[in-house]
N, C-alpha and C positions, 0 to 999 in steps of 0.2 A: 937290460930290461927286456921283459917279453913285451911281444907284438899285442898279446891283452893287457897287458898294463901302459903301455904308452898308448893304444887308442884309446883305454878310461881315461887317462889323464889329458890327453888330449880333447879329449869330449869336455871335460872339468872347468880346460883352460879357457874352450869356448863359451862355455857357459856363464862364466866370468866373466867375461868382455864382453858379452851378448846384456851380463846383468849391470855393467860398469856402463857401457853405451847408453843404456833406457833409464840410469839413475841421472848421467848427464845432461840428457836429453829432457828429461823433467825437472833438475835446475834452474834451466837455460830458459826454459817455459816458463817457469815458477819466477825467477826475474822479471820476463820479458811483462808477467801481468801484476807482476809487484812495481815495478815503474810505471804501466799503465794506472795503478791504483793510486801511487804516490803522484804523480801529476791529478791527477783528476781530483784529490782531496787538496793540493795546494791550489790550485783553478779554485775550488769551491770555498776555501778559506778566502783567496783574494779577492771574488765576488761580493762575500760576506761583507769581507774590511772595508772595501772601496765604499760600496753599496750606505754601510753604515756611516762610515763620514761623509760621504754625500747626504745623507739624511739628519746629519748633526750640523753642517755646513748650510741648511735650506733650513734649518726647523726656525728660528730665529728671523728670516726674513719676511721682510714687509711687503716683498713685491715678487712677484716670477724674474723681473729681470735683474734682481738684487741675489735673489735666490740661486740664479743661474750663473751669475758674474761668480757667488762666493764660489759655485760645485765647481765650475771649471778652472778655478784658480788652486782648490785643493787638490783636483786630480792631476793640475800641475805641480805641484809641492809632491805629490804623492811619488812622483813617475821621477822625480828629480830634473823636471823640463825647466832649467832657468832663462833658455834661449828659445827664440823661436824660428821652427824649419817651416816650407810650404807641407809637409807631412805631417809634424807637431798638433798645424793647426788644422789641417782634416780631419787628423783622430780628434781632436778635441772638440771642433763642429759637428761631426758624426757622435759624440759622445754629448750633446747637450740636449735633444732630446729624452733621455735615459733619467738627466738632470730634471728638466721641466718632470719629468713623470711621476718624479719623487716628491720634489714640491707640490704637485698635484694632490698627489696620496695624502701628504702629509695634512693639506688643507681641507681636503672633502675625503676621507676614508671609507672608503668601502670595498666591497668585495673590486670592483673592478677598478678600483685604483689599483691595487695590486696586482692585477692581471694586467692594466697597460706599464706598470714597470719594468715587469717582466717580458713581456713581448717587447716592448723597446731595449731593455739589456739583451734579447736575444737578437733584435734585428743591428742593433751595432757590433755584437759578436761575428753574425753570420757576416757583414759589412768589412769588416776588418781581416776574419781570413780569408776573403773572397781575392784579396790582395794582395795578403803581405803569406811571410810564408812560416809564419811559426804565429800560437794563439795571440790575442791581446795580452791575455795574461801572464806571459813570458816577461812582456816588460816589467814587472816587476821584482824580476829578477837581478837582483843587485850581487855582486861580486865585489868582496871586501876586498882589499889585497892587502898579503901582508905586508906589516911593518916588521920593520928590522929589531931585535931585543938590544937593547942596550946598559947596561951596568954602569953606572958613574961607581 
């Protein structure tokens, strides 16, 4: 081959890899903010869920401390806490004001019941990562495992 045809093609090859590299490279991006997006809408489903059976757990009671006993005994069923750890029971002390806030709301409705829900579910968020080292909301992460297929 002539020396003008292997620098064209040479230029070609680069060009290539120059355009392979930058497709890569905004993959890898395109992931990195697809898993940001996929966590942050599962965080906001779990908030939802939690949030709602604690208001389903509280609508029914007669008293805040009735009210309180049901929220933190379902966010124990929730979380699959059957035992209790001295960590168990901070997240879930830390987690009974959020309780009361619901119950509140639920009782006298108004605009700022709903804003101190909210600010209480955000101060035991902020509480909880100030700690530990992955969201609250992780913990609801359950891991099936598999079972074995079996054929009789």
């Amino acid at each position: 081959m002539t020396l003008v045809v292997t620098s064209f093609l040479d230029a070609l090859a680069a060009a290539a890899e120059r355009a392979e590299a930058a497709e890569r490279q905004y993959r890898q991006e395109a992931a990195r903010r697809i898993a940001v997006f996929e966590q942050e809408r599962a965080f906001a489903f779990r908030r939802l869920n939690l949030l709602r059976a604690v208001a389903g757990s509280v609508a029914e009671a007669e008293s805040e401390e009735i009210a309180l006993a049901n929220a933190l005994a379902m966010l124990r069923a929730k979380l699959g806490w059957i035992t209790d750890s001295e960590a168990r029971g901070e997240t879930v002390s830390r987690f009974a004001p959020v309780a009361q806030a619901v119950f509140r709301a639920a009782t006298r409705p108004d605009e700022a019941a709903g804003d101190a829900v909210r600010a209480a579910l955000e101060d035991f968020e902020t509480w909880y990562a100030g700690g530990h080292s992955s969201p609250f909301w992780v913990l609801f992460e359950q891991d099936i495992p598999e079972t074995p297929r079996v054929d009789f």
